[in-house]
Structure formats: structure tokens, C-alpha cells
Wavefront OBJ file of the C-alpha trace (Angstrom):
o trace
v 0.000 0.000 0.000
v 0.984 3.615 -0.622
v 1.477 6.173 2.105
v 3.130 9.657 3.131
v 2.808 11.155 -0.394
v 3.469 14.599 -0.404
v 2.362 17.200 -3.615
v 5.855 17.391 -5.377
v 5.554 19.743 -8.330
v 3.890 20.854 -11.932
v 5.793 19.530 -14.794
v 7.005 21.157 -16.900
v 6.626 24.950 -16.999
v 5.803 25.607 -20.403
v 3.934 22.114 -20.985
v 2.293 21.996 -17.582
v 1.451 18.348 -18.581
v 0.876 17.197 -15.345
v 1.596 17.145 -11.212
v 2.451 14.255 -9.326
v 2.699 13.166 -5.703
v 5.547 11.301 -4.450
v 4.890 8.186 -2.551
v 6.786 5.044 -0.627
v 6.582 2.237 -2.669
v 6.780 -1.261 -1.142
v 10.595 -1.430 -1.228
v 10.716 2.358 -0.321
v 11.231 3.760 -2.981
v 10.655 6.535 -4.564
v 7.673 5.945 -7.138
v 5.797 8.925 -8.723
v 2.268 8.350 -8.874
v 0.580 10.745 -12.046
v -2.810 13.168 -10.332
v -4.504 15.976 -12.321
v -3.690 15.446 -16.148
v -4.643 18.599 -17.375
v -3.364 18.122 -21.103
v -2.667 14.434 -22.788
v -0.525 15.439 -25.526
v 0.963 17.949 -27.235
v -1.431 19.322 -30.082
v -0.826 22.711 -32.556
v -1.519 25.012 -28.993
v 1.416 23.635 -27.705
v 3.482 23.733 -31.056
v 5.785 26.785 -29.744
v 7.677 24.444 -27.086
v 11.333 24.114 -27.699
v 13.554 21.681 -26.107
v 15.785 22.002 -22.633
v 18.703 19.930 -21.831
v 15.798 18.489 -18.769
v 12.666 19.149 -20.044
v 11.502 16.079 -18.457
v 12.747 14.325 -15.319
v 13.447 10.777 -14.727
v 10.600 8.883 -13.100
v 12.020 5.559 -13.630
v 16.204 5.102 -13.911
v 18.604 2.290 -13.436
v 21.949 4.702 -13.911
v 24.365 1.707 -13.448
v 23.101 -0.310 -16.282
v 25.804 0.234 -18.423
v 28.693 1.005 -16.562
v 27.993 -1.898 -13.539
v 25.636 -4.168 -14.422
v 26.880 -4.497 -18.171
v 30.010 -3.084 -18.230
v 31.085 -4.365 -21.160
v 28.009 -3.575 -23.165
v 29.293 -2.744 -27.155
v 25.021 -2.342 -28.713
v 22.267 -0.620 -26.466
v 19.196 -1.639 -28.307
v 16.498 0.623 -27.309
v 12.799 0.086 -27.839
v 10.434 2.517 -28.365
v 7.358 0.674 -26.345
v 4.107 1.742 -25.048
v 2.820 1.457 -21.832
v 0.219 -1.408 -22.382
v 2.747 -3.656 -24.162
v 3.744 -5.706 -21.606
v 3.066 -8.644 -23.143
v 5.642 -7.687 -26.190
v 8.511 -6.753 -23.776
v 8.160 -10.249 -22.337
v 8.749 -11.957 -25.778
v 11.895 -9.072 -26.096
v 13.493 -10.018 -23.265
v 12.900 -13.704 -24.267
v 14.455 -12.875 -28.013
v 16.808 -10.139 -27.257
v 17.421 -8.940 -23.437
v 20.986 -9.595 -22.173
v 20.771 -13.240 -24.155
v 23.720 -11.464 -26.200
v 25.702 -10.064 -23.878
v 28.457 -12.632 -23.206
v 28.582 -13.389 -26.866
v 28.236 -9.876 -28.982
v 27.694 -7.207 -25.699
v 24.167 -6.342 -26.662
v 21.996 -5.575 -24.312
v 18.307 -4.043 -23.805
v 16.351 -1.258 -22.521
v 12.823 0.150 -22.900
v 11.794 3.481 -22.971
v 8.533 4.748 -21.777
v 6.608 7.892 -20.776
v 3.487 8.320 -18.484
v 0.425 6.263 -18.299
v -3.111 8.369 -17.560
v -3.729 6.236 -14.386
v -2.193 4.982 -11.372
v -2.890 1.539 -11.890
v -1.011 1.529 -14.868
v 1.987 3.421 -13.386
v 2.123 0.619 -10.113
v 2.276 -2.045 -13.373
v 5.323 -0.066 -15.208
v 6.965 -0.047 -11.472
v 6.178 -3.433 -10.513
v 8.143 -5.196 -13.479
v 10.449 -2.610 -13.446
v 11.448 -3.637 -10.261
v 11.618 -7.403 -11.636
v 13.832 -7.083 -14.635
v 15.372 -3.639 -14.276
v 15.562 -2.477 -17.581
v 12.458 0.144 -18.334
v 13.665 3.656 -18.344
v 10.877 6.447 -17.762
v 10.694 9.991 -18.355
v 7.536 12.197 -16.876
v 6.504 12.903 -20.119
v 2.529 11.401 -20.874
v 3.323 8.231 -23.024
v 1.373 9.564 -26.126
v 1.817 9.143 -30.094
v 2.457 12.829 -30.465
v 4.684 12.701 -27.518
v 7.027 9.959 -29.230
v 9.651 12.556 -29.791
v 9.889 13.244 -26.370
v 10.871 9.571 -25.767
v 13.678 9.563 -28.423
v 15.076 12.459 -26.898
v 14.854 10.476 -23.571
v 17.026 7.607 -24.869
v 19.174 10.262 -26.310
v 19.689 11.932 -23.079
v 20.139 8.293 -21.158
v 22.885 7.428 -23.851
v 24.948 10.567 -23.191
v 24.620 10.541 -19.152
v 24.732 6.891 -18.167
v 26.447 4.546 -21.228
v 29.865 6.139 -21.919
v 31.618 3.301 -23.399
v 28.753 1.646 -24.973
v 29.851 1.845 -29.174
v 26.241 1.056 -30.971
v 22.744 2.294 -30.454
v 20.080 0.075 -32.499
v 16.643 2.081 -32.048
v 13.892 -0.039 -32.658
v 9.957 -0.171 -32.150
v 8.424 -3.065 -30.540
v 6.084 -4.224 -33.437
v 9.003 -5.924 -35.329
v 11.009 -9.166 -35.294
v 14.715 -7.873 -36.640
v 17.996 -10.284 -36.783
v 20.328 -8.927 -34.092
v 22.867 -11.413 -35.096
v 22.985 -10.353 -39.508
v 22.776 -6.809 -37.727
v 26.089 -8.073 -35.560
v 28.036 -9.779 -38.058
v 27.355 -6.422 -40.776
v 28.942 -4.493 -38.022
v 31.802 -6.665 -37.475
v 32.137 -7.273 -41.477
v 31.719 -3.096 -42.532
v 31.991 -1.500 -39.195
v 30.902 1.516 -41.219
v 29.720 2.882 -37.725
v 32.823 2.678 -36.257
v 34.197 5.709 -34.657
v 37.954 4.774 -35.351
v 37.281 4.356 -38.557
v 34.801 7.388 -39.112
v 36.470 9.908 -36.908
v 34.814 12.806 -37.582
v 31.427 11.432 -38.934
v 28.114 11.396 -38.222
v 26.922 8.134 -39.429
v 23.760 6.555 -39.158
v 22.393 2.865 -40.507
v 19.293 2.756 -41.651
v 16.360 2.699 -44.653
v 16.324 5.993 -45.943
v 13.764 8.242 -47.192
v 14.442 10.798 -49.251
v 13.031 12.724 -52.673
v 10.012 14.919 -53.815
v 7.442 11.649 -52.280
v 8.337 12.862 -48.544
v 7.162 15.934 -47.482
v 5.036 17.647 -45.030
v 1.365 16.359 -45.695
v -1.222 19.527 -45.537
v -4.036 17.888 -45.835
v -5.913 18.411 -42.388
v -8.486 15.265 -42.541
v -4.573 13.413 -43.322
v -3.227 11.128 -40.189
v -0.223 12.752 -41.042
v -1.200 15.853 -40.866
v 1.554 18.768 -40.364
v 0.146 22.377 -39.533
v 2.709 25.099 -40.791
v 2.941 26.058 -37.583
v 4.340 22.678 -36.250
v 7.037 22.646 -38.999
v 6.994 25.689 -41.559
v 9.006 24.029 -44.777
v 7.464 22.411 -47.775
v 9.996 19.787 -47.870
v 11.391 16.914 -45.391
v 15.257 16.366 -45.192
v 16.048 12.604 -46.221
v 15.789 10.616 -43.046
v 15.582 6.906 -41.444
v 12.529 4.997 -41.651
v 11.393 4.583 -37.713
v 10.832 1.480 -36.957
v 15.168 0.889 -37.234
v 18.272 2.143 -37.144
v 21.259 2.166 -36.096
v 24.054 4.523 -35.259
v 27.123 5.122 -33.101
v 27.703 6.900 -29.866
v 29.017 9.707 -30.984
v 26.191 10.648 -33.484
v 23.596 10.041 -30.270
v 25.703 12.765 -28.733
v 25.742 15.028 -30.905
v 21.566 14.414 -32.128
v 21.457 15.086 -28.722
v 23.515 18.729 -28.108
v 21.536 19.807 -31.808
v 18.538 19.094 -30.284
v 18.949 21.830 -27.156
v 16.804 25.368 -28.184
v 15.516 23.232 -31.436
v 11.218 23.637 -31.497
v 9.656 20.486 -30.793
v 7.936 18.266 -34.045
v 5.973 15.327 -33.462
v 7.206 12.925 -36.212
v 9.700 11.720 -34.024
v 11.883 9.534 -37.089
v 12.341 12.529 -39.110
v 13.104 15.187 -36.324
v 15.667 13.043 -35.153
v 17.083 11.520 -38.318
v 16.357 13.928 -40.669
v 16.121 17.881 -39.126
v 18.896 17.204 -36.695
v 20.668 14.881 -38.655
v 20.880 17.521 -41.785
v 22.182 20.194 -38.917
v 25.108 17.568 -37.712
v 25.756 16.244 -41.531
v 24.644 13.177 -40.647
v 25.951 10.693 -43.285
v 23.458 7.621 -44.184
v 23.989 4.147 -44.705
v 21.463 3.406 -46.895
v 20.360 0.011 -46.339
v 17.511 -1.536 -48.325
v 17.075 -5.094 -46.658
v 13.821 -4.150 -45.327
v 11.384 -6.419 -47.319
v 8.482 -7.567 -44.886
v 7.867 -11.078 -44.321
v 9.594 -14.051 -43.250
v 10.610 -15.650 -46.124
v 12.994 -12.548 -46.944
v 13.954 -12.870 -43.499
v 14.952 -16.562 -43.946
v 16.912 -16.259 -46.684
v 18.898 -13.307 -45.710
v 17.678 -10.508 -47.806
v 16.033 -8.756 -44.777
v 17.054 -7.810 -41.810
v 13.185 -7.434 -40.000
v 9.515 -7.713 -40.490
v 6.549 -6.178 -38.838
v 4.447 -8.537 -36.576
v 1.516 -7.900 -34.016
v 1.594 -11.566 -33.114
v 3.941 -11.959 -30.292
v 3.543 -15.535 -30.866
v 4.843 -15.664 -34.345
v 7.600 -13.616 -34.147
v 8.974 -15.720 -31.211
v 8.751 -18.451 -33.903
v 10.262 -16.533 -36.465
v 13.088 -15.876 -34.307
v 13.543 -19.507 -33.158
v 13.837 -20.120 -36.864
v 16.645 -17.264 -37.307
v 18.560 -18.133 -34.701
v 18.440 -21.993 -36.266
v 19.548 -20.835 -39.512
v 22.495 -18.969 -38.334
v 23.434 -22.058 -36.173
v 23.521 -24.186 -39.036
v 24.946 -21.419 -41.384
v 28.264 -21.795 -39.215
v 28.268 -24.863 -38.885
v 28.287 -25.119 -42.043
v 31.402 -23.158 -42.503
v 33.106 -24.574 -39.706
v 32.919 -28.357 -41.663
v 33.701 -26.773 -45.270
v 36.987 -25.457 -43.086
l 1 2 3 4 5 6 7 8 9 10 11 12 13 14 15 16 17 18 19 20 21 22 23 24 25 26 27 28 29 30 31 32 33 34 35 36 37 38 39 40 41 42 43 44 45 46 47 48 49 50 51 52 53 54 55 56 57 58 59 60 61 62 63 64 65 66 67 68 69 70 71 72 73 74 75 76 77 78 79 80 81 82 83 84 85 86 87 88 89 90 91 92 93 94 95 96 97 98 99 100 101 102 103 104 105 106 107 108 109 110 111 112 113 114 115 116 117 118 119 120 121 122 123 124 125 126 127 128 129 130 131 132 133 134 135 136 137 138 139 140 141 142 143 144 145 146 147 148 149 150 151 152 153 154 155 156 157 158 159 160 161 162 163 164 165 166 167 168 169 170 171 172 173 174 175 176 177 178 179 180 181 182 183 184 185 186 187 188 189 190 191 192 193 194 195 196 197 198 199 200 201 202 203 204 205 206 207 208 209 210 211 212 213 214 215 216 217 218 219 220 221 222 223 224 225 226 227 228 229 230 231 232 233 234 235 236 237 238 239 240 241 242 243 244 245 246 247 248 249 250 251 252 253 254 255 256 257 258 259 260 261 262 263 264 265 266 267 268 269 270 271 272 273 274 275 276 277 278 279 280 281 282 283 284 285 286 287 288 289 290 291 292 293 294 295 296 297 298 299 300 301 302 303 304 305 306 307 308 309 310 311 312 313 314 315 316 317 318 319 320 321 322 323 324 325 326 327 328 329 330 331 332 333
């Protein structure tokens, strides 16, 4: 049971998202339960924010995850994952997790923001508390707010995983093979930061040309008011749901990002109007036919999947095919 909560604070002064009250937990710690949302996510009225090196605190944090509990770590994959998905960071840490770590150093975190209830938020504390690898910012967990929780990884990268060399961002609707994503780097290393001193690479499937713009339609999904973002075009940037880049480019998305106005369309802020203020460099990688059957036969390096069920399958079968892939090699030797 809760007790002694105490009013802490507003969030956020120009967002004003939200107050919380801080609260023992069951281990006594100290858990911050959401009260009073007075706005879920940021719309057109809040389109004037621009981003702080804090604009968001840390709700939930394990600061020693890279330098004590993995300090070896070479890949942070981190997931874009939403509140209710417990289910699909189960299967993660089942495919993925630390399962790596002796073998490659890859590791794995998930990034959240706020749920709208405290039911929710006693859940997100609960497992964190089991597995220790959810990081949360006080930000509510929203689509439009999805920015917000790249720039939260982005921040996490630059305070708490110094040595780490990799940063695979992915979303957690997709089966991908971490081990063809391993071997590429080990093959190319075109990440590398020894070999690309001065560069600001990043991995991915790019989009670029006169098909990728800022839709003005206002009945559109995608709909961008000139207020939110004010050019006609979009800067060639990653498709979302992947990619991959080094340390050094997080860091310096990161200090590009400070004063920048906040956009909702969180792949192509990052990726594309930072990365075109860094020079980001792209490694344009078109191995991103859906399905499994690309997948199997090595012309893909993911697929989407809502089935949590099938891609665990899937990913048996990957794993299987790389096994027998070197052991193939190892008898031709």
C-alpha cells in the first residue's frame, strides 16, 4: 500500500502536462504516482515548445546499467514501447534482453513515458522492479509525444552509457535479426568511430526525394500544420521502426537538439532535421522487405508482426539458420 505522499511539483513549466505526488513504494522507494492530467498530448496550442537539456525528469532510472551491471556492453538496443505492451517486452526479453551479452555485448532497454492512471503506473513499477531495464521519463506516453521519448534515450545514452559503441533504435512491433545486424557491423563496421572519426553516421532505410514531405491535408493522419514545422519539404531521413548509429552521433543528435522547437514525427526530427544540422551521413540500407521468407533467406534484416507468438517463432527459426549457417562453414573449413 501507498502512504506519506506529499504534492511534489507541476511539470514542466511551459507544458504543464501534469503534477504528481511522491509516494513510498513497497521497497521504499521513490515511485511517482501521475494526479490531475490537465493536457494528454501535445497538439498545434502547444506547437511553440522548444527543447531544454531536462525538459523532463526521470521517473524511472537504473543509472548503473551500463557502466555496472553491463560493463562491457558494445550495442544498447532501445525500444520505443508503449505502456500497455507488456506482453511484447516479455517476448523481447525472451528474443533479445541480455541473451547477447556474453557473446556480442548487446543488451536491452525500454523506454517509456506516463500512463493516464495509477494503476497503470504501479504495473510499469512493478516489473520494473523485476527485470530492471524500463527507463521512464515524466513525459505522458502519447503518439504525439514519441519525440519526447527519443530524446529520452538520447539523453540516457549521453549521461549513463559512456563506453557503450552502438545504439540500435527499434519499435516493438518488429522481429529484426540482431545477429545479420552483428556480423554487418563486425564485417563493414561503417559505424565505427575509429574508422569514421569525424562522422556522423547513421544505418538505416532511408527516405528521401520529392514523395516525402510535409502532408497539408488536415483530414490526413499525417497531418503537419505550418505552424508545427513551416518548410514544404522533409530532409532525407531513417525509416522509424530501425536504425542504427554510433555513440558519438547520439551525442551530438542530442547537443543539436537543445533550443531546437519540438515536431511530433519523431523519425524525421531526429534523423532527418537534426541529422541535416550535424551532416549526418546515411547508410542506406535496403534489406527491409516484410515477411519471413525474406527474413529466412537473408535478404532482410526485419519484419513487422503484431503476433507476439509468431515472431517468437520466427526468431527460433533465425537463430536456427544462423546455427547451421556456421556450422556449415566450420565443416567446409
Amino acid at each position: 500500500m501507498l502512504n506519506n505522499c506529499k504534492w511534489n511539483r507541476d511539470g514542466p513549466e511551459q507544458l504543464k502536462l501534469r503534477t504528481f505526488e511522491f509516494c513510498a513504494g513497497p521497497d521504499d522507494s521513490r515511485l511517482k504516482i501521475p494526479r490531475n492530467i490537465t493536457k494528454t498530448e501535445l497538439n498545434d496550442s502547444q506547437s511553440g515548445v522548444y527543447i531544454t537539456n531536462h525538459t523532463f525528469e526521470w521517473n524511472v532510472i537504473e543509472k548503473d546499467f551500463c557502466s555496472v551491471r553491463y560493463p562491457n556492453v558494445k550495442m544498447l538496443i532501445v525500444v520505443h514501447t508503449a505502456i500497455s505492451h507488456l506482453a511484447t517486452r516479455q517476448t523481447y526479453r525472451e528474443m533479445y534482453g541480455d541473451r547477447f551479452y556474453e557473446q556480442m555485448g548487446v543488451v536491452t532497454l525500454f523506454f517509456l513515458g506516463m500512463p493516464s492512471d495509477d494503476k497503470e503506473q504501479l504495473q510499469i513499477h512493478n516489473e520494473s522492479q523485476t527485470y530492471h531495464d524500463i527507463i521512464q521519463q515524466d513525459f505522458l506516453d502519447t503518439y504525439r509525444n514519441l519525440t519526447w521519448k527519443a530524446i529520452s534515450w538520447l539523453q540516457y545514452v549521453n549521461e549513463f552509457c559512456e563506453k557503450v559503441e552502438f545504439i540500435l533504435k527499434v519499435d516493438d512491433d518488429l522481429v529484426f535479426d540482431l545477429i545479420a545486424i552483428e556480423k554487418y557491423l563486425r564485417r563493414k563496421s561503417p559505424l565505427s568511430d575509429d574508422a569514421n572519426v569525424n562522422a556522423n553516421l547513421i544505418l538505416c532505410h532511408v527516405f528521401s526525394g520529392v514523395q516525402h514531405y510535409p502532408v497539408r491535408d488536415e483530414g490526413a493522419k499525417w497531418y503537419v500544420s505550418r505552424e508545427e514545422y513551416e518548410p514544404d519539404f522533409y530532409y532525407p531521413y531513417c525509416r522509424g521502426i530501425l536504425y542504427l548509429m554510433s555513440r558519438r552521433t547520439a551525442v551530438n543528435l542530442l547537443k543539436a537538439s537543445i533550443g531546437e522547437k519540438y515536431f511530433w514525427i519523431d523519425d524525421y526530427f531526429i534523423t532527418g532535421h537534426l541529422g541535416h544540422k550535424i551532416g549526418v551521413v546515411f547508410d542506406n540500407i535496403a534489406l527491409f522487405d516484410a515477411g519471413e521468407e525474406p527474413m529466412m533467406e537473408g535478404r532482410s534484416w526485419l519484419t513487422e508482426s503484431q503476433d507476439m507468438t509468431e515472431a517468437m517463432n520466427l526468431w527460433k527459426n533465425l537463430e536456427e539458420a544462423h546455427r547451421n549457417a556456421s556450422n556449415s562453414i566450420v565443416l567446409w573449413l
